[in-house]
N, C-alpha and C positions, 0 to 999 in steps of 0.2 A: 504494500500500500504506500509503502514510501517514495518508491520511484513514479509515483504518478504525477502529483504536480511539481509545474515547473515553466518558465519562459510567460509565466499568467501573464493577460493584459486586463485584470482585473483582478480584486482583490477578495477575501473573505472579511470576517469582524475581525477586529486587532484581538490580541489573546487575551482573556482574563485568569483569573482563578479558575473562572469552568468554563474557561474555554473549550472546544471539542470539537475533532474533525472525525468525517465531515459536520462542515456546518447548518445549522438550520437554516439560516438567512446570511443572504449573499449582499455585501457593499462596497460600495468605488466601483460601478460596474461604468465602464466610459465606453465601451465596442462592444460588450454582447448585448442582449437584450435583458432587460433587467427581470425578466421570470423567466431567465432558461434555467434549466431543472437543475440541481446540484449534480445529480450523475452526472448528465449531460455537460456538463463544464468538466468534470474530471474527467471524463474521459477525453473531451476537446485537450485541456493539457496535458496528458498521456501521450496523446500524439505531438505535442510540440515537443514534449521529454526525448521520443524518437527522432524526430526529424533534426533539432539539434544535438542530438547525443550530450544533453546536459540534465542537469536535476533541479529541485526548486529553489536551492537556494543563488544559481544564476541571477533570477530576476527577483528575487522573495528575499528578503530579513529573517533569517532563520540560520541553525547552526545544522549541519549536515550531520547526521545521525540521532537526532534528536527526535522526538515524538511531533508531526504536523502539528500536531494541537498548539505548540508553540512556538510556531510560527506567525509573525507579523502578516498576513496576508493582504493585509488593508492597506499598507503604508506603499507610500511612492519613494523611498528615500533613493534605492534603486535606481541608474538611468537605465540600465537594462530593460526598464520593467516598461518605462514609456516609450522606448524605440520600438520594444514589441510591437506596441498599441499602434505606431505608425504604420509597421509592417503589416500589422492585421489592413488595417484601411486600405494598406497599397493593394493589398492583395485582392480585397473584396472589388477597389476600381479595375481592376487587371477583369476581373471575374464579369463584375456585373457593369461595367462600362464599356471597357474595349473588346473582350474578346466577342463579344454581343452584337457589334457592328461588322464583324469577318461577313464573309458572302460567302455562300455555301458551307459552312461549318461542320467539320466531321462527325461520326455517328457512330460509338456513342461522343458524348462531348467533352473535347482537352478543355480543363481546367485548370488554373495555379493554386497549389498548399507550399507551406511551408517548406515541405520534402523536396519541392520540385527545383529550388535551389541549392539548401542547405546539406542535402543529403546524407546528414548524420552529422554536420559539424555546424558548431554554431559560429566561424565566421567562414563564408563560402567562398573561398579566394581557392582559385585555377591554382594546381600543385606549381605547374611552371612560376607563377607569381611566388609564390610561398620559397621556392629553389631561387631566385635571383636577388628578393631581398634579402635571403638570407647570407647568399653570395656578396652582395652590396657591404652589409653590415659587417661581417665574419669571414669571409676568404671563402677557398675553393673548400678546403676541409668541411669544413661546417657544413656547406650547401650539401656535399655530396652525402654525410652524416644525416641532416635534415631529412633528404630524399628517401635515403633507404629505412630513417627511423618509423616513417610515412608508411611507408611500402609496407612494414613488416605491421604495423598496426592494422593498417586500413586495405591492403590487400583483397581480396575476392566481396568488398562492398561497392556500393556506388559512387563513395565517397570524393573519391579521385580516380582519375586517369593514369593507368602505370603501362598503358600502353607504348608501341615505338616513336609515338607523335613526340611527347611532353620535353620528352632529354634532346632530342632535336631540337627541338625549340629553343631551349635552354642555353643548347650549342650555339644554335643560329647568333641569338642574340650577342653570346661574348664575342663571338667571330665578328661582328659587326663593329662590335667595341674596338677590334682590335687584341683581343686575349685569347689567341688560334691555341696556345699551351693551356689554357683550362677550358675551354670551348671542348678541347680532344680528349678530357678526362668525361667527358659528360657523355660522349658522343661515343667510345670505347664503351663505358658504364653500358648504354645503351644497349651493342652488340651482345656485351654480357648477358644483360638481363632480357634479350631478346633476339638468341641465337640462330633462330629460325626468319630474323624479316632481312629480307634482303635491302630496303631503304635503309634501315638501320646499320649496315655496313657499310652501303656506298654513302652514306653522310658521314660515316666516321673516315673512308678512304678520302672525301674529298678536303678534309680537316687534314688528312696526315700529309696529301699532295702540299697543302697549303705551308703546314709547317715545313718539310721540307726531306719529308720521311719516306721516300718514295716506293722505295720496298714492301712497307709496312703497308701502303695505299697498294700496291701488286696483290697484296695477299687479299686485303677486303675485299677489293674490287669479286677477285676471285672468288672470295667464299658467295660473295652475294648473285654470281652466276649461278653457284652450286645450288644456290637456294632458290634462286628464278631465272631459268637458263634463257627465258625471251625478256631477259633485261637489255633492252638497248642499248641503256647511256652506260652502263656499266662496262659493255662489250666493245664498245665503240672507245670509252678512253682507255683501255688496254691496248688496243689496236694502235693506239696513236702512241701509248709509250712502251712498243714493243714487243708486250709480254705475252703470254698464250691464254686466252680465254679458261 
């Protein structure tokens, strides 16, 4: 019962001596409707619980493993608790404003919850983002640490993308900076962790050409025929620096 509320954009009665959850009567209600049913609110926060992978005392005044019952539910001291309350809004106009205006609208109907961005995390920031600032702040170490800590956590959910895209990406962007030497740690990383894509080698071959490694680019190139022998561009700069498909 304890993991149920959480990320509320409304509150219950402040605790007293007899306080008691659940409550009888519900107050500070600013977004739901003020007779939605006590279940029906707990279970609406149940799924916010999910959808951010947090628990109530995110948005709530409360000590985490303590009894709900004394829990602040009424208080806004929280900023968490009113950006909710925005999020709820934005959401309902996504829902009941814009997508309403679509022409021809699929069947049954996509709608937006909080799942549909957050996917288990309560802040929904692109892993690639999450790998570059941290890259910014901390070095090459940190970023690739950050990544894999990610990966072993959040792996086979929806949470992030661990697919061959994100480390390319990653790559892309230092190589743009000018940083070909930790662009190629990301973009190797990648190969690793995804020894079957054939893009994921020849973006790491063209990182090794760039640094200056060109063997080491013979051999990607290579593998990533073996992996998708109607690779063109792969096949094609072999060709041009000599080597056997």
């Amino acid at each position: 019962m304890r993991r149920l509320l959480t990320l509320v954009l409304i509150a219950f009665a402040a605790p007293t001596a007899s306080a008691q959850f659940p409550p009888t009567k519900l107050e500070n209600l600013k977004v739901f409707p003020k007779d939605i049913p006590v279940r029906a609110l707990i279970d609406t926060m149940a799924s916010f619980t999910r959808a951010l992978g947090v628990r109530c005392t995110y948005c709530h005044v409360g000590e985490e493993g303590q009894p709900l019952s004394s829990f602040n539910f009424k208080s806004d001291e929280k900023p968490e608790k009113n950006k909710a309350r925005e999020m709820l809004r934005m959401v309902g106009a996504i829902n009941g404003e814009y997508l309403t205006k679509l022409v021809d609208r699929r069947s049954p109907q996509i709608n937006v919850a909080c799942v549909t961005c957050h996917r288990g995390v309560s802040l929904p920031r692109p892993i690639q983002q999450i790998v570059l600032t941290t890259y910014d702040s901390a070095g090459a170490d940190s970023a690739v640490a950050v990544y894999n800590a990610l990966r072993t956590r959040y792996y086979g959910r929806a949470s992030y993308d661990f697919g061959e895209v994100p480390l390319a990406d990653v790559g892309n962007a230092l190589r743009a900076r000018g940083k070909t030497a930790d662009a190629l740690r990301f973009y190797v990383l990648n190969t690793e962790l995804q020894p079957n894509s054939a893009f994921a080698f020849r973006q790491a071959a063209e990182a090794q050409l760039a640094s200056g490694d060109t063997a080491a680019a013979i051999r990607s190139y290579q593998k990533a025929l073996t992996i998708n022998p109607n690779d063109r561009q792969a096949k094609g700069i072999l060709e041009k620096l000599g080597a056997k498909p």
